[in-house]
N, C-alpha and C positions, 0 to 999 in steps of 0.2 A: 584436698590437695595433698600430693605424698610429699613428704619430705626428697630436698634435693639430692641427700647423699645416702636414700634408700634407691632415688632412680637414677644415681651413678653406678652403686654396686647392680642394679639390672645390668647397663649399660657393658660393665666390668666384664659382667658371668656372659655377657653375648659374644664379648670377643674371645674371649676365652673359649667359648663351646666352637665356635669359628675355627681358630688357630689349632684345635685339637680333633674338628672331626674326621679328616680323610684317615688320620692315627688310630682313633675309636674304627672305623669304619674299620680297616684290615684287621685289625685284632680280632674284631665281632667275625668276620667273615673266618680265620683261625680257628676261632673256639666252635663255630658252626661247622666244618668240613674240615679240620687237621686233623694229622697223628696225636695218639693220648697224649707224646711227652713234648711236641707242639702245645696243643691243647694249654697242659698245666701253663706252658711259661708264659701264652697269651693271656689267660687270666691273671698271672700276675704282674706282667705289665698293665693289664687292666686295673688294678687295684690301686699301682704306683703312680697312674694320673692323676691330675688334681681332681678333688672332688667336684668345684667349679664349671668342670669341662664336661660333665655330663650335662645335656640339653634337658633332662630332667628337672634339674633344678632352675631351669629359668621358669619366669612366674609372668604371667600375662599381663597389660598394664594399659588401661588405656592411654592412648595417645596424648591426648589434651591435658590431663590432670593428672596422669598419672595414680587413679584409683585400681586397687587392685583385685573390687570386686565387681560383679556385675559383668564383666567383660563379656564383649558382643565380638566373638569371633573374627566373623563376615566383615566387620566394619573396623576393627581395631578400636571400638572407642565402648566406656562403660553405656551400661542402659539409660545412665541418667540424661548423661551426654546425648543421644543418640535420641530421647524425648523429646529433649530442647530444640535438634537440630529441626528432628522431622516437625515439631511445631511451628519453626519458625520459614519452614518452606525448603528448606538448604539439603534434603535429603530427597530425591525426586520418585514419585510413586508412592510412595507410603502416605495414607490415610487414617487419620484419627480416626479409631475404632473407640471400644470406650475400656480407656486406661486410666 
């Protein structure tokens, strides 16, 4: 189980990437298709965003527990999670193979 004020600052960095992407967005489209002395000044508004706000830095996290490895894309939740579920009937389709 993650600590709660490691899946606050998740929490933090989501809104953050949120509140800054249409900004990220026009600069990125700038530095693709502008004039060179455009260009330069969108990179450096690029650099003067928080670091935060790049989507990069968020880190995947299972739902339930908040582990932050193992993560199973498709389902939001780690492998371990996602063992138990489909053992216990709660995931439908999925058949014990031999894991």
């Amino acid at each position: 189980m993650a600590k709660e004020s490691i899946k606050a600052r998740e929490r933090k960095r989501a809104k953050m990437v949120a509140r800054y992407a249409a900004k990220r967005a026009a600069l990125k489209e700038i530095v693709r298709t502008g004039e060179p002395e455009d260009v330069e000044k969108a990179v450096i508004a690029l650099q003067k965003l928080p670091k935060n706000s790049n989507p990069i830095r968020m880190h995947n996290r299972c739902q339930l527990t908040g582990r932050p490895k193992g993560y199973m894309r498709q389902f939001g939740i780690s492998r371990i999670n996602f063992r138990e579920m489909a053992l216990s009937g709660l995931i439908p389709g999925v058949k014990k193979s031999s894991w």
